[in-house]
Z-matrix of the N, CA and C atoms (Angstrom, degrees):
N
C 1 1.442
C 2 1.529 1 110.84
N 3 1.431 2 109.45 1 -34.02
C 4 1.672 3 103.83 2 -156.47
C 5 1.945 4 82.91 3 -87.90
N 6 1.100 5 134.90 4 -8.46
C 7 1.587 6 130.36 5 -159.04
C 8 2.061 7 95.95 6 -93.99
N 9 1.571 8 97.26 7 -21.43
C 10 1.385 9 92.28 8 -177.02
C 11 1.604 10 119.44 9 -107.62
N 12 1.461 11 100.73 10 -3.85
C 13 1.207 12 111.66 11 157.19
C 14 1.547 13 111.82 12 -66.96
N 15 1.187 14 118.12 13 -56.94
C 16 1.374 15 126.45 14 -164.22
C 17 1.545 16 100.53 15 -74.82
N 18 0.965 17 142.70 16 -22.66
C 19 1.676 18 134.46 17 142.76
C 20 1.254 19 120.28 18 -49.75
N 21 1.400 20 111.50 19 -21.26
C 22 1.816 21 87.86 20 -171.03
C 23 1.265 22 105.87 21 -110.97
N 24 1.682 23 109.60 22 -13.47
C 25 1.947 24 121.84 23 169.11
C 26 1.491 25 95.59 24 -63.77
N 27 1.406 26 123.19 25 -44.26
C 28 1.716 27 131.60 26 -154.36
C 29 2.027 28 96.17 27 -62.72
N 30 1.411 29 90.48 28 -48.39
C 31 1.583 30 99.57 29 -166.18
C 32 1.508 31 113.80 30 -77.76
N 33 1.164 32 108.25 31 -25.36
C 34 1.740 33 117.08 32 -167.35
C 35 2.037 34 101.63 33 -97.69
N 36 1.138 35 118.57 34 5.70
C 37 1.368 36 158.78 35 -136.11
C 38 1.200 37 86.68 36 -127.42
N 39 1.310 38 129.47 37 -55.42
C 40 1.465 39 133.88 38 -163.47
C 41 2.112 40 102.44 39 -74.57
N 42 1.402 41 114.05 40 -24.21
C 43 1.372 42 110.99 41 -149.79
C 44 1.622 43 105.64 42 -112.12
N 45 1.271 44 103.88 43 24.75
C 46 1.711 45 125.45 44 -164.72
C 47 1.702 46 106.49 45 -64.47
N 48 1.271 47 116.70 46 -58.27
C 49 1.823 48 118.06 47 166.52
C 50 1.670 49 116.22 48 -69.70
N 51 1.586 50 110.02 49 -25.78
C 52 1.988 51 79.01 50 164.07
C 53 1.497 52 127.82 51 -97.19
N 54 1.957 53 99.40 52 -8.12
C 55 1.671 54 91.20 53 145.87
C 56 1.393 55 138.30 54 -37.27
N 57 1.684 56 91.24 55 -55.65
C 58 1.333 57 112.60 56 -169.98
C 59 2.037 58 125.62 57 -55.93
N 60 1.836 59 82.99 58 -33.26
C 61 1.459 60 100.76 59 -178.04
C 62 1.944 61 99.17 60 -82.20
N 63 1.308 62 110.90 61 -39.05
C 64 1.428 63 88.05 62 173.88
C 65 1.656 64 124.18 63 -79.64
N 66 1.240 65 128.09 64 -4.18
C 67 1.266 66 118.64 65 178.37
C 68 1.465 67 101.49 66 -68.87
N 69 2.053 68 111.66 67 -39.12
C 70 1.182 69 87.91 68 173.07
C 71 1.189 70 144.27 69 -101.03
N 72 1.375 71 112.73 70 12.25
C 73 1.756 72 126.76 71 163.64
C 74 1.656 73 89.01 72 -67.91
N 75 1.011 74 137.17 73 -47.44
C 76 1.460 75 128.94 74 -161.91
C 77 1.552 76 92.22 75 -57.98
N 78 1.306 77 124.99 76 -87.61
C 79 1.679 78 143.84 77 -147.39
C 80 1.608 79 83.84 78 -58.61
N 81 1.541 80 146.80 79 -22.59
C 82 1.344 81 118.59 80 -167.37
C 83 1.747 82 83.47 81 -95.85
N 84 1.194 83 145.93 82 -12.03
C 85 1.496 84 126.49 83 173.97
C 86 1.138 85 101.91 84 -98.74
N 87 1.474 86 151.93 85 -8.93
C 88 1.480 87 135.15 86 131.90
C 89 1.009 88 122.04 87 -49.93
N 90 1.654 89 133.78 88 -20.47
C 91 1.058 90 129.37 89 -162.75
C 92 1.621 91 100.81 90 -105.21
N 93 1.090 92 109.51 91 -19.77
C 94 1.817 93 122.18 92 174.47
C 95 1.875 94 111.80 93 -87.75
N 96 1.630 95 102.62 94 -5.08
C 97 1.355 96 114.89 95 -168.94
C 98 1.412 97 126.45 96 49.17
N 99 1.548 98 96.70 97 52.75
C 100 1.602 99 108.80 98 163.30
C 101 1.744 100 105.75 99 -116.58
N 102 1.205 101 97.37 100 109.23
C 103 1.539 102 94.69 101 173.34
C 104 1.536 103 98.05 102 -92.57
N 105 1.388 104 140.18 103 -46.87
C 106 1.114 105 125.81 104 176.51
C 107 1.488 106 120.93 105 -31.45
N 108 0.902 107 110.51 106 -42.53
C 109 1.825 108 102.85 107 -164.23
C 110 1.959 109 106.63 108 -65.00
N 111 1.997 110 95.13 109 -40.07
C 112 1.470 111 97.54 110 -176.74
C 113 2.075 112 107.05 111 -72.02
N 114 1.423 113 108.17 112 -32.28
C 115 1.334 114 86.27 113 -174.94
C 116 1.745 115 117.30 114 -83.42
N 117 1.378 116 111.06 115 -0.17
C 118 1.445 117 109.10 116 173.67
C 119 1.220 118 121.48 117 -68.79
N 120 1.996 119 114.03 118 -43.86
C 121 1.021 120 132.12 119 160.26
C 122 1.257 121 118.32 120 -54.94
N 123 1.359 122 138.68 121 -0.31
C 124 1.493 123 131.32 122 159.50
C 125 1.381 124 119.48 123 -110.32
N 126 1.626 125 111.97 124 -11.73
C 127 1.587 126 107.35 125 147.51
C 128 1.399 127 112.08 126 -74.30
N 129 1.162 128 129.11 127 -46.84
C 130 1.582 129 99.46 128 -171.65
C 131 1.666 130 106.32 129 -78.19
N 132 1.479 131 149.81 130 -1.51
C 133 1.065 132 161.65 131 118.22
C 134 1.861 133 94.24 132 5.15
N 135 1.505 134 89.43 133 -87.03
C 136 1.590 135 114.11 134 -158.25
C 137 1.373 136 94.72 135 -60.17
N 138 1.244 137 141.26 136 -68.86
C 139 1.693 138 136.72 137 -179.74
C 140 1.287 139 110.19 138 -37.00
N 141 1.269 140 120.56 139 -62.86
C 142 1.930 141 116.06 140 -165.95
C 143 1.913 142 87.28 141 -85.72
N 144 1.191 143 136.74 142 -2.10
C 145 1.456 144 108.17 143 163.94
C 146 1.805 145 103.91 144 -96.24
N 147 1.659 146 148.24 145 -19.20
C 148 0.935 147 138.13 146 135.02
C 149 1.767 148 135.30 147 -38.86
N 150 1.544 149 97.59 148 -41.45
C 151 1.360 150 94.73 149 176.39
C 152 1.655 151 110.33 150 -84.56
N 153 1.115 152 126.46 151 -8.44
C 154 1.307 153 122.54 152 171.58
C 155 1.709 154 115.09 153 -89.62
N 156 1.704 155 111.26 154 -25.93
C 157 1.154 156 86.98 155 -154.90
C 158 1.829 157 109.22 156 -93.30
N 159 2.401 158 99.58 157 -1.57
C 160 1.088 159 95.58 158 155.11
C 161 1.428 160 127.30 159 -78.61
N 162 1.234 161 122.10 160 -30.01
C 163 1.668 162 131.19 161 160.15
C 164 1.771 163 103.71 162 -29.27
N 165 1.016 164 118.11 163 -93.29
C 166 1.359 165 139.72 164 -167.41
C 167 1.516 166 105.30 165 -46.18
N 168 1.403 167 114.67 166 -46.04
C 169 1.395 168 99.45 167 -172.61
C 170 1.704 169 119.38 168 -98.21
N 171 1.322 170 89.00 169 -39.60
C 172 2.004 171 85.80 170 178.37
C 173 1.586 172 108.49 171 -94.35
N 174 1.554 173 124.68 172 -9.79
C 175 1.466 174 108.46 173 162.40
C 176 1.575 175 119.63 174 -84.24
N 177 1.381 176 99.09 175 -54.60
C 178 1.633 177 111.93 176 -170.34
C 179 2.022 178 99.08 177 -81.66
N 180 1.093 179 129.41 178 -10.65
C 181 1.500 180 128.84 179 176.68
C 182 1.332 181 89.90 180 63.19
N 183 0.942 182 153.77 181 102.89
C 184 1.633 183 165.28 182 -148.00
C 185 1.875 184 96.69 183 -167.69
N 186 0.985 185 121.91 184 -31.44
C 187 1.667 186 134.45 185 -160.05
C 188 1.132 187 97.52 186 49.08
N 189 2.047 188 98.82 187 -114.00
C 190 1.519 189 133.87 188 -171.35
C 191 1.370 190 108.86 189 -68.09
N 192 1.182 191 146.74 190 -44.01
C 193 0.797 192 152.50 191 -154.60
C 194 1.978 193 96.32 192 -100.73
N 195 1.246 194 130.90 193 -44.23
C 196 1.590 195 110.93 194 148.94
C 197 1.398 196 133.38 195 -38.04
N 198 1.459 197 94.66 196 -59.64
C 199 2.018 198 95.23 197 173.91
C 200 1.506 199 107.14 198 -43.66
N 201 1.164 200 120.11 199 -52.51
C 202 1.419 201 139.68 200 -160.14
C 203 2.086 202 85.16 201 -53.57
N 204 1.310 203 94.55 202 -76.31
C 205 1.481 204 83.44 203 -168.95
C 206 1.547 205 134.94 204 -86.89
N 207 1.442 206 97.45 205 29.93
C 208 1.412 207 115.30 206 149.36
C 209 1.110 208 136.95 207 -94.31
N 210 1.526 209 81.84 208 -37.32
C 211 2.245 210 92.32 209 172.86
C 212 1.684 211 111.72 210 -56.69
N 213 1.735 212 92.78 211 -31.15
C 214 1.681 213 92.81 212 170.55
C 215 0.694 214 132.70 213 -76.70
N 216 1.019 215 117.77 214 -39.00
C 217 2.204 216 135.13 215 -179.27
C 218 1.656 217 75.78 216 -46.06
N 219 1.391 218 119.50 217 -95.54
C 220 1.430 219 132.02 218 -136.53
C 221 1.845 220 105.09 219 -62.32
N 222 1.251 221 105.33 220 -22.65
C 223 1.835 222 95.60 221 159.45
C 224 1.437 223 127.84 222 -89.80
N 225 1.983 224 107.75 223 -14.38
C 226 1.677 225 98.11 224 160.76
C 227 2.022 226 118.29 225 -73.01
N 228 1.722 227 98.96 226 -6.04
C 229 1.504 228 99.55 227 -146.22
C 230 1.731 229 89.25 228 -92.10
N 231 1.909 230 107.31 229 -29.25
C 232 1.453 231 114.48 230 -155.05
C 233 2.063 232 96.19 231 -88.09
């Protein structure tokens, strides 16, 4: 358990500055009072991180370490 934790901290670990850049593209279009733009960007977020993380994990057997790099794909992509 603790070896597949530390794969998916290691990988999600990797995506630390375009978090950073979307919290703040987010808070400057709340702050301009566009919520549309931030909640569109978390539907297509949520779709390409579902469609990847069945891709990755139950086709390619990727498990923990798939989720891991889907949750990223779809927050460098959103």
């Amino acid at each position: 358990m603790l070896s597949a934790s530390d794969t998916y901290v290691q990988i999600r670990g990797l995506e630390w500055l375009t978090i950073l850049v979307g919290w703040v593209a987010q808070s400057a279009s709340l702050g301009m009072k566009d919520s549309w733009g931030p909640l569109k960007a978390l539907v297509v977020a949520s779709v390409i991180n579902g469609i990847c993380d069945v891709v990755l994990c139950s086709f390619f057997g990727y498990g923990i370490a798939g989720a891991a790099w889907a949750t990223m794909a779809s927050q460098v992509v959103a």
